[in-house]
DRENBATI-574262 format. One line per 2 residues: their letters; for each residue z, x, y of C-alpha. Coordinates in Angstrom, 3 decimals, padded with zeros to 6 digits. Layout:
N
a = Z:X:Y | ...
***
This chain:
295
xx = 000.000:000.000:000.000 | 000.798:002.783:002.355
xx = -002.579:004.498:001.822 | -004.298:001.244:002.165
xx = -002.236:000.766:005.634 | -003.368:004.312:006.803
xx = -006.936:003.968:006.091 | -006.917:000.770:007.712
xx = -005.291:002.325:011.403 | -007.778:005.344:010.626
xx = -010.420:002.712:010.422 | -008.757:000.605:013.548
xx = -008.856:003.715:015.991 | -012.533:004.508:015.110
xx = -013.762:000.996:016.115 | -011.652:001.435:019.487
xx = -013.573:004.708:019.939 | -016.863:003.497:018.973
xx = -016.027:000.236:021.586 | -015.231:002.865:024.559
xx = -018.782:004.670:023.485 | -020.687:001.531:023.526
xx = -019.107:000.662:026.874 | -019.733:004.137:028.347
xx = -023.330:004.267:027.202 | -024.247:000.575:028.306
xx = -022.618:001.785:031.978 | -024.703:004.868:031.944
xx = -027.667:003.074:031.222 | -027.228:000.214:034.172
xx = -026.877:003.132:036.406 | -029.683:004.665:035.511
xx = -031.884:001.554:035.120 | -030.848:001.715:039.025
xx = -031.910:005.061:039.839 | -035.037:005.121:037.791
xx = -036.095:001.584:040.462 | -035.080:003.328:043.221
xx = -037.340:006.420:042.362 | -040.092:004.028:041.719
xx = -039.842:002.270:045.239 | -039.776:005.671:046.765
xx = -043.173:006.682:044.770 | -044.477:003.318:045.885
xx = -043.593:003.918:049.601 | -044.706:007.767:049.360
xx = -048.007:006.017:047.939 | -048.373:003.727:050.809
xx = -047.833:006.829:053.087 | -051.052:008.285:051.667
xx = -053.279:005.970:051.927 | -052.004:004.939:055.772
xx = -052.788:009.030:056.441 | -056.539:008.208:054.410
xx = -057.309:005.344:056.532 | -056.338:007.183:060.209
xx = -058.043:010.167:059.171 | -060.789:007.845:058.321
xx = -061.126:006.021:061.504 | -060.315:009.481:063.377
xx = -063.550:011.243:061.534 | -065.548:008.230:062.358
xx = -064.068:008.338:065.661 | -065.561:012.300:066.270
xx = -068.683:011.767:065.250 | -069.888:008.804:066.936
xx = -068.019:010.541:069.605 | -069.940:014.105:068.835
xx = -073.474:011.747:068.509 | -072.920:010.811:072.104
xx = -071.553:013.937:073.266 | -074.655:015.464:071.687
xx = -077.591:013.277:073.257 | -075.933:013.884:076.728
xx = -076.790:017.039:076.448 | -080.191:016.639:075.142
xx = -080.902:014.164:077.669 | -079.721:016.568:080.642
xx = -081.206:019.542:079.035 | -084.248:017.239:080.012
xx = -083.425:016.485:082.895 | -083.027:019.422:084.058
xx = -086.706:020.600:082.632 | -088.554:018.080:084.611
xx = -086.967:018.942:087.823 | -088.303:022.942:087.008
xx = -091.209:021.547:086.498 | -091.764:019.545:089.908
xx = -092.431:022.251:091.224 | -095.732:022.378:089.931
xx = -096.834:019.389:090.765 | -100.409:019.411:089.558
xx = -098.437:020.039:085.740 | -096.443:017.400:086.553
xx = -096.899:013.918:085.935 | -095.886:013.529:089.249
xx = -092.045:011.625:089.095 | -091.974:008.447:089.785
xx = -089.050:006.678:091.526 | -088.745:004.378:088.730
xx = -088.376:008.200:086.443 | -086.071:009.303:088.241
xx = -083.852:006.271:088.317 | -083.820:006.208:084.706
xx = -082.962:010.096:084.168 | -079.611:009.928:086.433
xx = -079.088:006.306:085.155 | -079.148:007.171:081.378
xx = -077.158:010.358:082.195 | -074.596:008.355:084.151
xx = -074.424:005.735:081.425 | -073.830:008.457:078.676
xx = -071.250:010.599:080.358 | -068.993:008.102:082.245
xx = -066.326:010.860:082.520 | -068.676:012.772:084.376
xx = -069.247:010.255:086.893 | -068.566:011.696:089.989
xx = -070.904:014.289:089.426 | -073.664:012.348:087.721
xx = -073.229:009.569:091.241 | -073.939:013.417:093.266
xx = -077.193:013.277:090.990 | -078.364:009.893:091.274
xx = -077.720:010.083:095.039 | -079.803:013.497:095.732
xx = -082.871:012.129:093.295 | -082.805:008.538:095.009
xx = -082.769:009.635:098.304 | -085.568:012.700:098.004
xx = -088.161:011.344:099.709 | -090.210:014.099:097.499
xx = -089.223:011.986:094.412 | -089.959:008.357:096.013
xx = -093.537:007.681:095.358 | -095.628:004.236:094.393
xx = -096.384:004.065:090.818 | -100.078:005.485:090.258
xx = -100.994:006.645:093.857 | -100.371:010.322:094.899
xx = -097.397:011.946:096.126 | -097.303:012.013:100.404
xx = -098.005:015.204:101.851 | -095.281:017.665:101.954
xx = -093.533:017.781:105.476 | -094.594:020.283:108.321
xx = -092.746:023.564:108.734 | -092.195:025.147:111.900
xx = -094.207:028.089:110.878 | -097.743:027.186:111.122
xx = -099.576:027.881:108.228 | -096.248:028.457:106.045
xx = -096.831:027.569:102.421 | -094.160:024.729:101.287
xx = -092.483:025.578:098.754 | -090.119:022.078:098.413
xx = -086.344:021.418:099.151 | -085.668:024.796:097.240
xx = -081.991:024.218:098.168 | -081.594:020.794:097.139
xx = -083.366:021.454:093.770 | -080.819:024.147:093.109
xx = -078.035:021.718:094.130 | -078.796:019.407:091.877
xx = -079.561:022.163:088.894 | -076.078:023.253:089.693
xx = -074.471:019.952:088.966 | -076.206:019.443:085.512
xx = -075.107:022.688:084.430 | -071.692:022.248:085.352
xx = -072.584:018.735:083.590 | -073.602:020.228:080.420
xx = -071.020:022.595:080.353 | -068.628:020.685:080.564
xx = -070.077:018.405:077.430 | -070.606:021.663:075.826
xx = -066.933:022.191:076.091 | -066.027:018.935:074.848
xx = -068.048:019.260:071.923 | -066.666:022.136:070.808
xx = -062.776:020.883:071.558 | -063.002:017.920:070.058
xx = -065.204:020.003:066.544 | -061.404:022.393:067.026
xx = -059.207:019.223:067.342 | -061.598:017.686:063.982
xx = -060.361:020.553:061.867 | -056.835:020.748:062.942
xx = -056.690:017.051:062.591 | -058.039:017.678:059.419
xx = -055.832:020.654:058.124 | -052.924:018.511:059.208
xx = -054.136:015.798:057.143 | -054.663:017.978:053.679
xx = -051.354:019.725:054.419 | -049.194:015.926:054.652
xx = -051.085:014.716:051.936 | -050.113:017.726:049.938
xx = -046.352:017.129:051.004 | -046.306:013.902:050.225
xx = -047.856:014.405:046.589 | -045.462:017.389:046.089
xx = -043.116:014.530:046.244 | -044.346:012.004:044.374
xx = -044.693:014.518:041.585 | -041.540:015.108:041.876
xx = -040.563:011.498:041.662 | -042.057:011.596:038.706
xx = -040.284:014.017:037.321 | -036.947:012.664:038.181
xx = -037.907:009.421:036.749 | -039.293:010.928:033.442
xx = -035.711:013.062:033.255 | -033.754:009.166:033.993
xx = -035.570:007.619:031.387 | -034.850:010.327:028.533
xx = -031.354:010.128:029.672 | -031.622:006.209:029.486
xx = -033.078:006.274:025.934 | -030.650:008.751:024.924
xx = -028.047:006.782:026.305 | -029.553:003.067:024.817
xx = -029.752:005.151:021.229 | -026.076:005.894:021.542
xx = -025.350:002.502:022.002 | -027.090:001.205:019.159
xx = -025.863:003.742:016.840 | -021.909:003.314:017.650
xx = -023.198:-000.850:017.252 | -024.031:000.191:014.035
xx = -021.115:002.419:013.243 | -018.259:000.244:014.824
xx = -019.967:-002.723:012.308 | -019.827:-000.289:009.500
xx = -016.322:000.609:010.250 | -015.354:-003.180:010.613
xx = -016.707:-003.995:006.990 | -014.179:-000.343:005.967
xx = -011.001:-001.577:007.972 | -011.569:-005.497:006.184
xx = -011.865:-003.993:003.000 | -008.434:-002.144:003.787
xx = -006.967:-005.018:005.395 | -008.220:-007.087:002.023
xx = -006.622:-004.347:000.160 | -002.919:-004.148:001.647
xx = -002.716:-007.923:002.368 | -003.309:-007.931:-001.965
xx = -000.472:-005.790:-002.003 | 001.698:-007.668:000.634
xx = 003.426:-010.557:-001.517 | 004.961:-008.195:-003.686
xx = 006.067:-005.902:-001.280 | 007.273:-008.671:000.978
xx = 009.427:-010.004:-002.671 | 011.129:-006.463:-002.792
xx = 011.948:-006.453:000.859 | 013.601:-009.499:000.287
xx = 015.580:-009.180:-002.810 | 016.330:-005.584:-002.707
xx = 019.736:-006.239:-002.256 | 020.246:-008.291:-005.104
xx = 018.382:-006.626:-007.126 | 020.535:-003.428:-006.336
xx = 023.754:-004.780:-007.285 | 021.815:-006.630:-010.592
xx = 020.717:-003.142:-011.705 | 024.397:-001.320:-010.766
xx = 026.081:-004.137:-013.030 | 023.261:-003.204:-015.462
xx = 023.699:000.478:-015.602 | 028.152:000.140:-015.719
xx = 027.417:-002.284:-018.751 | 024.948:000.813:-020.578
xx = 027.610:002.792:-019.557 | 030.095:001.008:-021.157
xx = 028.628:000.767:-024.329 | 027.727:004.209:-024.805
xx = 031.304:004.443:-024.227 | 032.287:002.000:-026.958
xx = 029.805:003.547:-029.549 | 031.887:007.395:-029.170
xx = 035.105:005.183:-029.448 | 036.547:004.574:-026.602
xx = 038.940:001.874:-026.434 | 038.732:-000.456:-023.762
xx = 040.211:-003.603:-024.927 | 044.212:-002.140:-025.188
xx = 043.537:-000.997:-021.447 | 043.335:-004.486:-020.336
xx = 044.658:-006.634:-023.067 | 048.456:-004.300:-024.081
xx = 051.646:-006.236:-022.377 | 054.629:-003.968:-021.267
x = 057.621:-004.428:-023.092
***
């Protein structure tokens, strides 16, 4: 019974043990369940990140090289510009400006380079009011103005023609420099770009890494708490079959506990009467002892 008692608090204290496991496990794996959400929400936000950086570089790039298109016909156009004007001075190569030409030129250059606009107005204003430049469509230029030398070849408003030269190639200079800024800002913006987007999948890789390392843990944990299940059932069908065992046992023990006492002084009345009756058979004499009157 005693053996059957020990194996069954042996049995008792494993199930309490497996019980704390399975609690300790389960905890583990809530808090991890936790984590492993909160890593994913982070990938999903670090995800979200990326593709907001894709889209503004996007629109940026797009931005540039309509930008860069414009930037780039400007300076076509006042490259052109600037070659009819060198060649009014030949005016037999020429097609002979027209007003209407002219109009166009400083109006298409003014239209294209709005930033430039004081200097383009300078432009429009010295073409429109040449009178060298104002002629009818299809009749011949007017005569060029007397000099005060008589017989002086004229040679046109040399100044003026250099005036206005000047201000297209400050003009196209200062597209020129534009161009190449914004081409500089392009690639920084650029190099910025790949270097975020490399941050931010440095980081998402290593989201995934910490999730990968949660969810091991997690299984491990989930495993444990299956296999202590299993063990703290196994141990429950043990500590029954000891408890089966000693309860057998019980009744009788419980009948000792009980009578011990009498049966103690039942077996001490036994043994005196064995004893007396050894005595008897080596001839001892016990009835003059108790039955012999004084005189």
């Amino acid at each position: 019974m005693s053996d059957s008692a020990a194996k069954a608090r042996a049995a008792a204290l494993d199930m309490d043990t497996a019980t704390e496991n399975i609690e300790r496990a389960n905890t583990k794996v809530g808090e991890l369940k936790a984590q492993i959400k909160e890593q994913e929400e982070k990938k999903t936000s670090l995800q979200g990140q990326i593709k907001d950086a894709q889209n503004m570089r996007k629109n940026e790039n797009t931005e540039f090289k309509s930008d860069k298109i414009s930037d780039e016909k400007a300076i076509s156009l006042i490259t052109s510009a600037m070659g009819i004007i060198k060649d009014w001075k030949n005016a037999k190569k020429s097609a002979l400006i027209t007003q209407h030409k002219t109009t166009m030129i400083a109006g298409a250059v003014h239209q294209i380079l709005k930033p430039k606009a004081t200097a383009l107005i300078q432009l429009e204003s010295s073409l429109a009011a040449d009178p060298q430049f104002v002629v009818d469509a299809g009749t011949a230029p007017p005569p060029p103005p007397s000099t005060w030398d008589t017989g002086a070849e004229y040679k046109g408003a040399g100044g003026e023609q250099a005036g206005i030269m000047g201000i297209l190639e400050m003009v196209k200079a200062d597209v020129q420099k534009d161009v190449k800024a914004a081409v500089d800002s392009e690639a920084e913006a650029l190099k910025d770009f790949n270097k975020a987007k490399a941050d931010l999948e440095g980081e998402i890789k290593a989201v995934d890494t910490t999730v990968s390392a949660y969810s091991k843990d997690k299984a491990a944990q989930e495993k444990t708490s299956v296999d202590e299940t299993t063990d703290r059932a196994t141990t429950k069908g043990e500590l029954d079959g000891h408890m089966d065992q000693y309860n057998s046992y019980k009744p009788g023990c419980d009948f000792l506990l009980v009578n011990f006492n009498t049966r103690t002084k039942a077996r001490q009345i036994e043994v005196d009467g064995l004893t007396k009756a050894k005595a008897v058979l080596q001839g001892a004499d016990f009835g003059k002892s108790f039955l012999q009157v004084p005189c």
